[in-house]
DOTIKE-906212 format. One record per residue (C-alpha): x, y, z. Coordinates in steps of 0.001 Angstrom, whole numbers, plus 524288, in hexadecimal, padded with zeros to 5 digits. Last residue first. Layout:
BEGIN
XYZ ...
***
This chain:
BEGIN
7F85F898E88738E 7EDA1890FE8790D 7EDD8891748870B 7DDDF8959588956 7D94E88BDE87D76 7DDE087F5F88678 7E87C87A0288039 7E38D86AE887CD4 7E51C861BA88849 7D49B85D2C8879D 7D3F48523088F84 7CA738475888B74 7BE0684512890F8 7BB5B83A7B89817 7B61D82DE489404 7A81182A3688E4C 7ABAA8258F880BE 7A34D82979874EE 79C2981FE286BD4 79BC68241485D11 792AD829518581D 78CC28214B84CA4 78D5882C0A84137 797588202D83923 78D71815E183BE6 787EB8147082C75 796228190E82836 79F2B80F5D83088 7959F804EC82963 798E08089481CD1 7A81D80B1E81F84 7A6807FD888236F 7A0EE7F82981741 7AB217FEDC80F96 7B4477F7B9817AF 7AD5A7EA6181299 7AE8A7ECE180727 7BBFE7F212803F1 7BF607E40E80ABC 7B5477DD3E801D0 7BAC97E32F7F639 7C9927E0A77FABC 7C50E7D23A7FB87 7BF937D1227EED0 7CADF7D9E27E7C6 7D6487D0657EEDA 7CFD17C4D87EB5B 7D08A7C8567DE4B 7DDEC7CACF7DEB7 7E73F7D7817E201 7F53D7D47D7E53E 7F7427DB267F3E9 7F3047EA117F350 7E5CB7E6F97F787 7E94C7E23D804A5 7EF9C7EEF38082E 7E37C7F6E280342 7DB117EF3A80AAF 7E27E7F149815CD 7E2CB800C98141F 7D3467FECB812F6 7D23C7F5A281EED 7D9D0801198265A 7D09D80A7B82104 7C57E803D182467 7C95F801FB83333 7CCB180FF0831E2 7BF0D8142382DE0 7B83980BC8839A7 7C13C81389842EA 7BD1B8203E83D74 7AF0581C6E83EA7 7B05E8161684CF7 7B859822AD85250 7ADB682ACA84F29 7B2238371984778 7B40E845D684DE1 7B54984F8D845AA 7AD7B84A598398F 7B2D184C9282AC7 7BD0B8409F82A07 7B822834A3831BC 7A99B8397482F8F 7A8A883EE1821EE 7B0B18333A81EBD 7A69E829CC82681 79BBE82FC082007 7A01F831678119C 7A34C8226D81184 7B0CD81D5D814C9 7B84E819D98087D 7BF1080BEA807BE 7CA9680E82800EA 7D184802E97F84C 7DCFA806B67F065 7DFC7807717E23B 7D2EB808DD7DD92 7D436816DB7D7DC 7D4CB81F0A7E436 7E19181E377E8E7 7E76D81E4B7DBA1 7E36582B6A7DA0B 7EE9F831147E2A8 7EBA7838DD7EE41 7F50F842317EFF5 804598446E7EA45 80C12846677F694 812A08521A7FCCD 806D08549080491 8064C847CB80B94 7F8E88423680FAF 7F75683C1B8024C 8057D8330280487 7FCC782D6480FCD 8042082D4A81CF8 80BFC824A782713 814EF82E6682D9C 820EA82E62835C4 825E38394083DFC 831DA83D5C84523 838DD83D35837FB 8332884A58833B8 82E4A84EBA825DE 820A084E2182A7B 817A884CBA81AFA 81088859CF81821 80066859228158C 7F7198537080E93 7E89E8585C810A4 7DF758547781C42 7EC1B854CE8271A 7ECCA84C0E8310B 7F7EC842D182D38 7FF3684EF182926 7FC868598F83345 800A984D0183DF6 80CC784A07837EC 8108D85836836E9 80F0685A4684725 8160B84D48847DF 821A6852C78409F 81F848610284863 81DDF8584185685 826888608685BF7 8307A855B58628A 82F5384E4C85529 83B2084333855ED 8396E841EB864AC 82B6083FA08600B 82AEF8365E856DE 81F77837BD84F0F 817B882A0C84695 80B7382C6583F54 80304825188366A 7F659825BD82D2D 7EFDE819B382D70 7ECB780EB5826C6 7EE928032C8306C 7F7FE7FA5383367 803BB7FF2382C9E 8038580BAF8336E 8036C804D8840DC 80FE87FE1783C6B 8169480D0983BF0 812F6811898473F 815F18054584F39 822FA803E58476A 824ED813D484CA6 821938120F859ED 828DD8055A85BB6 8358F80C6C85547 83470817E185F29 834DA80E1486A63 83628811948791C 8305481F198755A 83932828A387C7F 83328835E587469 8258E830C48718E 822C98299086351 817E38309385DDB 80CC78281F85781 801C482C1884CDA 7F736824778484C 7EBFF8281183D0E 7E0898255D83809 7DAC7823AC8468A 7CC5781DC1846C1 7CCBA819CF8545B 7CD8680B66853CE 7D63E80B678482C 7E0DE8131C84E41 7DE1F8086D8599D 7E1747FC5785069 7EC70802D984CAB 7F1DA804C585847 7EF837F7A185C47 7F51E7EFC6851DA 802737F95E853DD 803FE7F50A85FC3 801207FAEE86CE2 80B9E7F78687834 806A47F9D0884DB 80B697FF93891A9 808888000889EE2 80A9A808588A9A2 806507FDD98B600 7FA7E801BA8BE06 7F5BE7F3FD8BD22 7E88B7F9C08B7AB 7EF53801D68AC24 7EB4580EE78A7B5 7F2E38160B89C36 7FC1680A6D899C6 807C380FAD88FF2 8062D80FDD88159 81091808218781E 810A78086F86B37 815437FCB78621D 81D3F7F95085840 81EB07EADC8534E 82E017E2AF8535C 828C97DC3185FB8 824CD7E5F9866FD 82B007F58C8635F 8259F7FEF386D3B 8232D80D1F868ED 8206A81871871AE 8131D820FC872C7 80D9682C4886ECC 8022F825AA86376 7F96582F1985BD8 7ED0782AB2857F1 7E83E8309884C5F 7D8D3833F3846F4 7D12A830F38520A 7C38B82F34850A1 7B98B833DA85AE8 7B13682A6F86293 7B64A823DC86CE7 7C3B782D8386E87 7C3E282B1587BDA 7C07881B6487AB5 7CA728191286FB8 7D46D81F3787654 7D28B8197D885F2 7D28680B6587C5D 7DEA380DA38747F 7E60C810E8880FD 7E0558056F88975 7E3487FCB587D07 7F0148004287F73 7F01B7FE1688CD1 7EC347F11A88D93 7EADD7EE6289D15 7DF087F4C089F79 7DAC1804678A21A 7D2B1809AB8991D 7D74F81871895FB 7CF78824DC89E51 7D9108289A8A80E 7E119829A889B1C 7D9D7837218997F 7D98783B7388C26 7E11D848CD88760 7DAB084F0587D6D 7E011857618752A 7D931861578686F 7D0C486750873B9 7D6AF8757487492 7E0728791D8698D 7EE1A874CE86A17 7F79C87762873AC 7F99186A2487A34 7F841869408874B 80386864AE88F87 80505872F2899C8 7F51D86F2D89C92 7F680863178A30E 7EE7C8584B89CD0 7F9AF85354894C7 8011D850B58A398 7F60A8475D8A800 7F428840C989BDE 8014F83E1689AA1 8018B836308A60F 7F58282F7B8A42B 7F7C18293689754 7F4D38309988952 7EA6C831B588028 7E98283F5487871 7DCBC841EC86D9C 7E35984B85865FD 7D7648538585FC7 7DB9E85B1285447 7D61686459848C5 7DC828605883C82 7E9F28607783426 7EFA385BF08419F 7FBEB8622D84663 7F60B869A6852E4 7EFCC8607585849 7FA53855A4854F8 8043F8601E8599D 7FD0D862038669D 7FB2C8545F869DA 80B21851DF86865 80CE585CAA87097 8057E856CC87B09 80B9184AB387B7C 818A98500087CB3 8137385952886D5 80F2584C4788E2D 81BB28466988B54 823E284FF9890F8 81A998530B89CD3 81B95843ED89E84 82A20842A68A2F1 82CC4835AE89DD5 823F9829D2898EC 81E508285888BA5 8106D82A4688E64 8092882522882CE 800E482D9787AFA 7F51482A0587199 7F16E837C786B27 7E3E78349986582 7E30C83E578581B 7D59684481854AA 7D6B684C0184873 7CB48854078423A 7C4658583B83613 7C9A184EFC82AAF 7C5FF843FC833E7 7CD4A835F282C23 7CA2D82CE7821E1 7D74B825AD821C3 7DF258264881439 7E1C58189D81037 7ED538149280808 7F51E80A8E810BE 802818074981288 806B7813308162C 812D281A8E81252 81B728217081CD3 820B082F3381AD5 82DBE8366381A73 82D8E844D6815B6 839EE847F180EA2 847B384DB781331 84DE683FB18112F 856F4840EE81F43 84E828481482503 8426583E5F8241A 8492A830BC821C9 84FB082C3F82EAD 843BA830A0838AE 83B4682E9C82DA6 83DA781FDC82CE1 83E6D81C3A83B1E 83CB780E9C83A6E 83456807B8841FC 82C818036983670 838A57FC428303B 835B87F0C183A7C 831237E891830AC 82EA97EDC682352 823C47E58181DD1 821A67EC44814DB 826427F79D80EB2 827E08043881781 825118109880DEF 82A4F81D9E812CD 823CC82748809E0 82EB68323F80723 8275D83EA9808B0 825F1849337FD44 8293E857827FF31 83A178539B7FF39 83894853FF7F050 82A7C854D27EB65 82EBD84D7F7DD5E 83A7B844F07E17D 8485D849C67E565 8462684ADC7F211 8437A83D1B7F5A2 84E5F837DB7ED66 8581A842B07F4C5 851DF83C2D80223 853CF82EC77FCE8 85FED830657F914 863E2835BB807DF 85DE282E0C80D89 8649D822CB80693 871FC82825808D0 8701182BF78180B 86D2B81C4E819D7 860B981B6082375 860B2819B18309F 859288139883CF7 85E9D8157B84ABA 856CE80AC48535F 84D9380DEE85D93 8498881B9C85F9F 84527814E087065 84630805BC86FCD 849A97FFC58632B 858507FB72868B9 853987F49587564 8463C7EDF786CFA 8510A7E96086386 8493B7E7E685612 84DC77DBF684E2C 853B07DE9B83F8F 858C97EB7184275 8566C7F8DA83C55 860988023483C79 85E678073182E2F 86D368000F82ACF 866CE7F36983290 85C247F2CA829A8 8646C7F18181E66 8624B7FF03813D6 85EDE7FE6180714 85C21809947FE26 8539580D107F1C0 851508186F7E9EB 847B181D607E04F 83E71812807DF19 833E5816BC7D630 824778145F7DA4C 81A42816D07CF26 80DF481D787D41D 8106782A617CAE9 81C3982CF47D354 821388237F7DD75 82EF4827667E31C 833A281B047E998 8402881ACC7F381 844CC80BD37F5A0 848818095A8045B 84D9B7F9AD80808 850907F6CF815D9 8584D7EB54819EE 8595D7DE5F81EF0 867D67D8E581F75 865BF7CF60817F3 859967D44F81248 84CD77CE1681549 847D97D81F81C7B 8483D7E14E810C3 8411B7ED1281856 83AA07F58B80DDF 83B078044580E0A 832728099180424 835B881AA580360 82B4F820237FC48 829F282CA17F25D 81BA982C1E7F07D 8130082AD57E309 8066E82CCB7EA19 8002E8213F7E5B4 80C9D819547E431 80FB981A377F2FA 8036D818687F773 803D580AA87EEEF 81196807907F634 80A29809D780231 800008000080000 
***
């Protein structure tokens, strides 16, 4: 699927392919410009995976903390950044960063972080899906998730709160940032010297008093979220929290909010799990920012970058030691929530799973998307008008949409094996069948939906009175 992106919006893309086979195994990058749909290999370079600094087995000891020093050979970055510039659009146009499968452990890398300055283009990742999520072209509601990292907490709660402010005050759209942390930032957030300085009632701060107690915590998280925001869709969640790498997977890993035994817990939330919960509240996108000390930046980013191969959505990965002003995640967040296309980051604190049609600098929609090529289940007038014309959206409608869009994207997957018969009657039935649920999501679709009886959240926006 992402080689046919490629071609329909002629993209200059980077495929890096992990010969694992290879004695030794190594790492094979072949530059493509594609112009009028037709890919041409430009360049091509070969490097062993021990020369990038990536070993065969992962050492837990070694992988803790930054992890291992990756690199690149100056000579090929520096041909490919005089390729790069050379081409129609010149340093304007990103490099698409495209990750052949099955790569292995080549997720973890951290390809902007050795690629951005040192090619002087934008540096983007290619999905593997062509779906563009019905989404509220009136509002934003993002769910903050935050962890507590440890350490002095008037650090990390102004940390926390900065990073609220910037999504507020970043998004192409009016703002709610719906903020769920434990107790102990709670307590300090709600003081008035941490609020952010955005306008009044654009963050909420939810009470942790409030979260289901029991011994899985990170259901306990998902569940306190789900039953708060009961109701209203959310359109990103936004992960703070530090990486764990378990048995060659990524991982997040959320601390025990309320625990019987007393005992500060943690648990480890897979991949599987996060997606299955951006699903459950209608989110088209996911965000995560790796905390200054996270145990394991490498876990953070293969979780981040597996979860966008489960699901089609739009993707987001900050470091923030990297991005102490938030001004890379600041242009992350005008991009992926913009209505028109807008300017790639050019910053290697950030990595990006995107559409080439949300980028400014690339051609737009081609025709090719619309002539049979793909499949796209349309939602009818009603549910569009209400997923991307209504303020507030029921969280049952939006989540019903993304089920369909993920069977869509898989759809799309399947049908780009060797087409047969088979293949057409079975794809039909498929198409089918989600039509049949966008049918029934639009006979119930102005159902209320039923609201949660909790407490209210805080409201830690500037009060009008000390606005500047």
């Amino acid at each position: 699927m992402a080689e046919r992106i490629a071609r329909f919006y002629d993209l200059n893309v980077l495929r890096v392919t992990l010969l694992a086979d290879g004695r030794p195994p190594a790492v094979r990058f072949d530059l493509q410009v594609i112009r009028d749909h037709q890919p041409r290999t430009v360049a091509s370079w070969s490097v062993t995976t021990g020369d990038l600094g990536l070993p065969s087995t992962l050492d837990c000891d070694e992988s803790s903390g930054a992890g291992y020093t990756f690199q690149l050979p100056p000579g090929m970055l520096r041909e490919l950044g005089d390729a790069l510039r050379s081409q129609e659009g010149g340093d304007r146009r990103p490099l698409w960063l495209h990750l052949t499968k099955p790569y292995g452990y080549l997720g973890l890398v951290p390809w902007e972080q050795l690629l951005v300055r040192q090619i002087g283009v934008p540096v983007l990742r290619l999905p593997d899906f062509i779906v563009e999520p019905v989404r509220s072209r009136q509002t934003i509601d993002v769910v903050l998730c935050a962890g507590d990292p440890g350490g002095e907490v008037t650090d990390a709660a102004r940390r926390l709160s900065a990073l609220a402010e910037t999504i507020v005050n970043a998004a192409a759209l009016p703002a709610t940032v719906h903020l769920f942390t434990t107790d102990r930032l709670f307590q300090a957030l709600r003081t008035p010297e941490h609020a952010p300085t955005v306008a009044f009632g654009q963050v909420l701060l939810y009470d942790p008093a409030q979260a289901p107690a029991g011994p899985d915590t990170g259901n306990a998280w998902f569940e306190w979220i789900r039953r708060e925001v009961q109701g209203r869709s959310i359109d990103i969640v936004h992960f703070v929290a530090s990486g764990v790498l378990q048995l060659g997977q990524g991982a997040i890993v959320l601390p025990a909010m309320l625990n019987p035994d007393g005992n500060q817990g943690l648990s480890v939330l897979s991949t599987g799990r996060l997606t299955r919960f951006t699903v459950q509240v209608g989110a088209w996108g996911c965000a995560f920012s790796s905390p200054p000390g996270n145990p394991s930046e490498m876990g953070l980013r293969l979780a981040a970058d597996s979860l966008a191969q489960l699901r089609p959505t739009t993707l987001l990965h900050h470091e923030i030691r990297l991005d102490p002003g938030n001004a890379a995640l600041a242009a992350a967040y005008r991009l992926l929530t913009g209505t028109e296309p807008g300017d790639a980051p050019r910053d290697p604190s950030v990595f990006l799973y995107c559409q080439p049609f949300q980028i400014d600098a690339e051609p737009r929609k081609d025709e090719l998307l619309t002539a049979g090529q793909i499949v796209v289940v349309e939602p009818t007038d009603k549910v569009r008008s209400l997923v991307a014309g209504a303020d507030a959206t029921p969280t049952w409608v939006s989540a019903s949409q993304r089920y369909v869009e993920q069977y869509e994207w898989q759809l799309n997957r399947w049908q780009g094996t060797e087409p047969s018969p088979e293949h057409e009657d079975v794809s039909a039935g498929v198409t089918r069948a989600l039509e049949l649920i966008q049918g029934v999501v639009d006979r119930y679709a102005e159902t209320p939906a039923a609201t949660a009886d909790t407490v209210p959240p805080l409201d830690i926006s500037t009060p009008p009175w000390r606005q500047p």
